[in-house]
C-alpha positions in Angstrom: -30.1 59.4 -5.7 -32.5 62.2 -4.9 -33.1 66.2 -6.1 -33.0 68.0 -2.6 -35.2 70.8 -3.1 -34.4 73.5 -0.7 -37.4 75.7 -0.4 -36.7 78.0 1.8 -33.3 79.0 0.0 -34.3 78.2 -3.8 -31.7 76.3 -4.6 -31.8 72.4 -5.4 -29.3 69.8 -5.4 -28.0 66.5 -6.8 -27.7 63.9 -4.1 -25.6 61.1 -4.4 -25.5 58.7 -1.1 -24.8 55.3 -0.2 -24.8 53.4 3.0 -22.9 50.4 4.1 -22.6 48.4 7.4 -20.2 50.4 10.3 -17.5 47.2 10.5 -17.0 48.5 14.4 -20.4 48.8 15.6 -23.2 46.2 15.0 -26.4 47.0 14.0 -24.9 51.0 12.9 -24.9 52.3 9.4 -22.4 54.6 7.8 -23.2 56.7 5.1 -21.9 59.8 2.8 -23.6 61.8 0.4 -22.2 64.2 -1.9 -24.5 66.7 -3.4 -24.4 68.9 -6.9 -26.0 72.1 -6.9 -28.2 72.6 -9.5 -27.6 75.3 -11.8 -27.3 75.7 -15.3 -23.6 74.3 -15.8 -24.7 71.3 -14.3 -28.3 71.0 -16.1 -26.1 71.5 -19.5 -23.7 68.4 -18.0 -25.8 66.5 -17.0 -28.7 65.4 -19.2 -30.5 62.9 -17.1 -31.4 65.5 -14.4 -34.9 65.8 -15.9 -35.5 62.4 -15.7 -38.4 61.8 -14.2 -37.9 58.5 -12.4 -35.3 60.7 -10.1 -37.2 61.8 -7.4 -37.6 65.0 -6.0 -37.7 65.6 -1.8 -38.2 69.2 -0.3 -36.1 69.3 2.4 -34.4 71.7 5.3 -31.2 72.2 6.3 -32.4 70.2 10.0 -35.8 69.4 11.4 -35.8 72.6 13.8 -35.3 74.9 10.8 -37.4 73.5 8.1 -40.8 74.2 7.4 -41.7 71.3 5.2 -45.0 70.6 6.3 -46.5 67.1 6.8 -43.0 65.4 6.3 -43.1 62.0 7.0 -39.4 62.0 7.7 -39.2 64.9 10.9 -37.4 63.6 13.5 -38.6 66.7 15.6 -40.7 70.0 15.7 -39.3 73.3 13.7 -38.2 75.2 17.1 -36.0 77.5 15.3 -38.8 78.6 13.5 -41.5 78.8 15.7 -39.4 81.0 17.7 -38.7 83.2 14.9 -42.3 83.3 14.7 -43.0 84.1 18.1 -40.1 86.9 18.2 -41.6 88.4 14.6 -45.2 88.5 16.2 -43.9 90.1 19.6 -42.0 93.0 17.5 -44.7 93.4 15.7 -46.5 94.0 18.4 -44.3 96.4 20.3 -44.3 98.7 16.8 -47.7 99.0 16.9 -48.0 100.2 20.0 -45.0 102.4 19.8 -47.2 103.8 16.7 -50.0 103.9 18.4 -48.9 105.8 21.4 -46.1 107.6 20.4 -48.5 110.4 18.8 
């Protein structure tokens, strides 16, 4: 059990998961999770969410689209984003000169 902690969207969720031996292929896990969202119906419901021996993970949606720096758990580089980044910085670009020269 875990509080996902969704930065980028501000929204945080109850994870439940478990993980048991795949019975078809050796050495495999399967697992399932099912996760709350946090809000004030549940908070009211459930009293134990401020416990603090639950621990609390910021997380991303997948590795290319999360921005959770120094994550020990990244599987691979935030692509997505640095793209988005990249695109941002080139249209920024292109206004300011459109700015600049369209005087």
């Amino acid at each position: 059990m875990q509080i996902s902690n969704y930065e980028n969207d501000g929204v945080k969720y109850l994870v439940l998961s478990s993980a048991t031996k795949d019975p078809f292929r050796s050495s495999h896990y399967r697992s399932i999770s099912i996760g709350l969202l946090i809000n004030q119906q549940l908070k009211r419901k459930l009293k134990f969410l401020s416990d603090s021996k639950i621990k609390e993970q910021n997380v991303g949606v997948t590795c290319e689209r999360c921005d959770v720096k120094n994550c020990m758990e990244r599987k691979v580089p935030a692509t997505i984003l640095d793209k988005e980044a990249k695109n941002e910085k080139i249209e920024k670009i292109v206004e300011d000169l459109k700015i600049k020269y369209s005087s």
